[in-house]
DRENBA-685410 format. One line per 2 residues: their letters; for each residue x, y, z of N, C-alpha, C. Coordinates in Angstrom, 1 decimal. Layout:
REM DRENBA-685410
a> X:Y:Z:X:Y:Z:X:Y:Z ~ ...
***
This chain:
REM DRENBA-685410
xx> 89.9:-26.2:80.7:90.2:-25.9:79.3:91.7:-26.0:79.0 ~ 92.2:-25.9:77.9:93.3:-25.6:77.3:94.1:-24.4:77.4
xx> 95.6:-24.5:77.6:96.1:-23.0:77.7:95.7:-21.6:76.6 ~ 94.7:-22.1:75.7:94.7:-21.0:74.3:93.2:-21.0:74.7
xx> 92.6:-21.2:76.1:91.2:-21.2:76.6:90.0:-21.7:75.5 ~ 90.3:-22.7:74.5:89.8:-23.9:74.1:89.0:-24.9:75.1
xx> 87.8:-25.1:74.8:87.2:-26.4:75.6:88.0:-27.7:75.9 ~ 88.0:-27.7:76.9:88.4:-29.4:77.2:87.4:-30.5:77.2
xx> 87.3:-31.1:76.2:85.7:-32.0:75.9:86.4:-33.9:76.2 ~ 85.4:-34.3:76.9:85.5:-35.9:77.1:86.1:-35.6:79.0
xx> 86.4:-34.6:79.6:86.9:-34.7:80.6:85.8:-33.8:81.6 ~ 85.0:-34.5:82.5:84.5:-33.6:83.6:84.5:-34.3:85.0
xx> 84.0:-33.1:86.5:84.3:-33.3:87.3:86.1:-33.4:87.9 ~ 86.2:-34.0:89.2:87.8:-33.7:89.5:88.6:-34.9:89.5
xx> 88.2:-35.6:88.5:89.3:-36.6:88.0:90.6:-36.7:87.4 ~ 90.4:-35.7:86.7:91.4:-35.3:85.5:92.6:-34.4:86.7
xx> 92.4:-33.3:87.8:92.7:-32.7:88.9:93.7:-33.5:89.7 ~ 92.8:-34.8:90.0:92.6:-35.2:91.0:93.9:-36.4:90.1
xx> 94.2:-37.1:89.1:95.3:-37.7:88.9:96.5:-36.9:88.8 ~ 96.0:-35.1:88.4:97.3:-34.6:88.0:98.1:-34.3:89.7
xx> 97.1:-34.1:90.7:98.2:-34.4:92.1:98.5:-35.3:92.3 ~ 97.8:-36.6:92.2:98.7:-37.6:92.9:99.7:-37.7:92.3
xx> 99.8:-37.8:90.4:101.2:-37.8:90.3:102.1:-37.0:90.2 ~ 101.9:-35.9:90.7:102.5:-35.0:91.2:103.4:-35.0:92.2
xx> 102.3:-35.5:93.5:102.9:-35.8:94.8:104.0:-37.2:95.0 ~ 103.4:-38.0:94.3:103.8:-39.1:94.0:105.4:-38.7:93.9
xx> 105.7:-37.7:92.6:106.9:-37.3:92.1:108.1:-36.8:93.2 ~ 107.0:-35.6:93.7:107.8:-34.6:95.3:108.3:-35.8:96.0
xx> 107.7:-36.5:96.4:107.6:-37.4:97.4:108.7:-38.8:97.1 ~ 108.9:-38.9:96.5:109.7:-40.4:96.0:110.6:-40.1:96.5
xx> 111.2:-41.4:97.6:112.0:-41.7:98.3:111.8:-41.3:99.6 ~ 111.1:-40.3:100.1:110.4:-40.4:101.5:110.2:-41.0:102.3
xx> 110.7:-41.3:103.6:109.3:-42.3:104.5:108.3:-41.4:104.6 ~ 107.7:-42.3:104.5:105.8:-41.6:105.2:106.0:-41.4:106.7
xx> 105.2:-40.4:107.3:105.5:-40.3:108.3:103.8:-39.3:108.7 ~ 103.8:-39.9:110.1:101.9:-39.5:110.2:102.1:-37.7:110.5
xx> 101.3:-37.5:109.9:100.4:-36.4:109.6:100.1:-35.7:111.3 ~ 101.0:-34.2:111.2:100.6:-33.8:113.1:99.1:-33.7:113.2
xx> 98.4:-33.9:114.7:97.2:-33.7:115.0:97.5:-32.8:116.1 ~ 96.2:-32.4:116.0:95.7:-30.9:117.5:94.8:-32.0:118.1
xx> 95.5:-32.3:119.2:94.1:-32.8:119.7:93.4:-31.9:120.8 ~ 92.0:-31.8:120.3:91.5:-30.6:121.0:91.6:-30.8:122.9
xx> 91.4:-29.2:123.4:91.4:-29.3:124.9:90.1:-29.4:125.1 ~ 90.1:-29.5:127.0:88.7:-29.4:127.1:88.1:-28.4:127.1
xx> 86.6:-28.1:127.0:86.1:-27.2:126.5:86.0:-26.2:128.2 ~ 86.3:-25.2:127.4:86.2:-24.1:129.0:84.9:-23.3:129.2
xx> 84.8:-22.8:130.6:83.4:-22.8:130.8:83.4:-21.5:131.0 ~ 82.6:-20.2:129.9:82.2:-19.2:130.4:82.0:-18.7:131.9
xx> 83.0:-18.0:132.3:82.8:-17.2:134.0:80.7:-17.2:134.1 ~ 80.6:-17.8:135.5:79.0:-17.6:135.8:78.0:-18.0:134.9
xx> 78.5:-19.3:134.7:77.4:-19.6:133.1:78.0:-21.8:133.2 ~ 77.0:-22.1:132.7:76.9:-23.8:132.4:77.6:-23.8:131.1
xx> 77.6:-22.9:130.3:77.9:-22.6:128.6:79.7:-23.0:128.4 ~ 79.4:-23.8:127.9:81.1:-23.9:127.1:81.3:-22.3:125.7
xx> 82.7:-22.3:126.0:82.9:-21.5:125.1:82.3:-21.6:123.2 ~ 82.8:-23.3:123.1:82.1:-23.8:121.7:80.4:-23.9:121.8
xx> 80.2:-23.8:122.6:78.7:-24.0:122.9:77.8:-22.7:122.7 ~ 78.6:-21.4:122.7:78.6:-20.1:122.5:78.6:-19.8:121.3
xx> 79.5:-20.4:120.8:80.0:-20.2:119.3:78.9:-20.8:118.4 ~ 78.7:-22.0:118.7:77.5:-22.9:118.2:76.6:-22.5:118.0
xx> 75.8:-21.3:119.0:74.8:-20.9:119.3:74.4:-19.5:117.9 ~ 76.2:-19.0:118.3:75.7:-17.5:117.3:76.0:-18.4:116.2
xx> 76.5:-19.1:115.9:76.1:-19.8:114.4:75.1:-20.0:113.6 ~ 74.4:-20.8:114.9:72.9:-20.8:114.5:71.5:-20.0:114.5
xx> 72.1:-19.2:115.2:71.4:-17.9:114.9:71.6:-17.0:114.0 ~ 72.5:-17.0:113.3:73.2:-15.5:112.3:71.6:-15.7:111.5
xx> 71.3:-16.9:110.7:69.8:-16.6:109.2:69.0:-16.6:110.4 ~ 68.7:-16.5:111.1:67.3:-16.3:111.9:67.7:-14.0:112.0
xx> 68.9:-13.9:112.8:69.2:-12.8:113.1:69.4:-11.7:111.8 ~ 69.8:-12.4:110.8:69.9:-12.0:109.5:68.8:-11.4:108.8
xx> 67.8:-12.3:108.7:66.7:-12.2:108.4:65.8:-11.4:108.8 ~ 66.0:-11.4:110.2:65.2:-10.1:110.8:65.9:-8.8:110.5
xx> 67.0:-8.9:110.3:67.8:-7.3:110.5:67.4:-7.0:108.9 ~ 67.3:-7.8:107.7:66.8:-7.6:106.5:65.4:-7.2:106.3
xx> 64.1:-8.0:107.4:63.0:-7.6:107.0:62.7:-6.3:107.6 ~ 63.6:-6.2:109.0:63.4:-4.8:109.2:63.9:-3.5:108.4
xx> 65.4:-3.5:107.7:65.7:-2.6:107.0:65.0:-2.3:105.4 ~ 63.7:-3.6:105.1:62.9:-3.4:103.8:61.4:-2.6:103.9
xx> 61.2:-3.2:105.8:60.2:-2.0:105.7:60.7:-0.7:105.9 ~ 62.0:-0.3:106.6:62.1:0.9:107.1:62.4:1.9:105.3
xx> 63.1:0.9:104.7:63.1:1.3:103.3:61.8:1.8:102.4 ~ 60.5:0.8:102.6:59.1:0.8:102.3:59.1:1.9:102.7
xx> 58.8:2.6:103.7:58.4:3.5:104.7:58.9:5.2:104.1 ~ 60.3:4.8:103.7:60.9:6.1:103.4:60.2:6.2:102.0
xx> 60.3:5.3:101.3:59.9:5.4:99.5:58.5:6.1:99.3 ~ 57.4:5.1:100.9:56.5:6.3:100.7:56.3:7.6:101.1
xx> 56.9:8.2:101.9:57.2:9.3:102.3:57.8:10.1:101.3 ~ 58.6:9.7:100.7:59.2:10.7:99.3:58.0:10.6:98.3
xx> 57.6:9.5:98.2:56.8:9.5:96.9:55.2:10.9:97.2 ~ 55.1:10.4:98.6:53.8:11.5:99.3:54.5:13.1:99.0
xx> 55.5:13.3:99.3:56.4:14.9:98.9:56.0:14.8:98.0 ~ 56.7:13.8:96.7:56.8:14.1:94.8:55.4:14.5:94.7
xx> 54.2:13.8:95.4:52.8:14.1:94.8:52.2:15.3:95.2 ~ 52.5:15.7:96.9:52.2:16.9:97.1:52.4:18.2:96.4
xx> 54.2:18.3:96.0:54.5:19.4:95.6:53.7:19.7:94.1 ~ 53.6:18.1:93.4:53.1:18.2:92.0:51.7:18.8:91.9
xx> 51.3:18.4:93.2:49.5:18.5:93.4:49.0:20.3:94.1 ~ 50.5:20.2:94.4:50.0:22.0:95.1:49.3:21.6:97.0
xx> 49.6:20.7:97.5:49.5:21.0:98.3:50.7:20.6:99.4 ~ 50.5:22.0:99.7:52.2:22.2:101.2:51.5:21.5:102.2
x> 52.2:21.0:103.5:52.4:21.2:104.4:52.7:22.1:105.7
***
């Protein structure tokens, strides 16, 4: 939108963005050599003490496990939730009903 948070109409997606850096950079940049961009080039992968398992292969693994591990830590904490709700709700009825424990 507009600085006075007015709609910006006729402009969507990152086009409009996306020309305001290049000529931006364009501007920073003029008279520059180009010059390449540093790289990491990765090491080799190291192998967990007593295991076939690369360290990324580890990493990989709990990744792909978090929504499986997730999921379970969720369905267990809705029943244990279930569980309490009825146990208080059985108190609220008892005491209302007159019968103790």
């Amino acid at each position: 939108g507009y600085d006075d948070n007015t709609k910006l109409t006729g402009v969507t997606g990152g086009g409009l963005p996306a020309d305001i850096w290049r000529e931006t950079m364009e501007r920073v940049l003029e008279g520059q050599i180009p010059a390449p961009l540093p790289m990491v080039v990765p090491g080799k992968p190291i192998m967990l003490e007593g295991s076939n398992l690369t360290a990324q292969s580890e990493v990989n693994k709990r990744i792909n496990d978090f929504p499986r591990n997730l999921s379970e830590s969720v369905e267990q904490n809705l029943e244990k939730l279930e569980q309490e709700a009825e146990s208080v709700l059985k108190k609220v009825l008892d005491g209302i009903l007159g019968r103790k424990k």
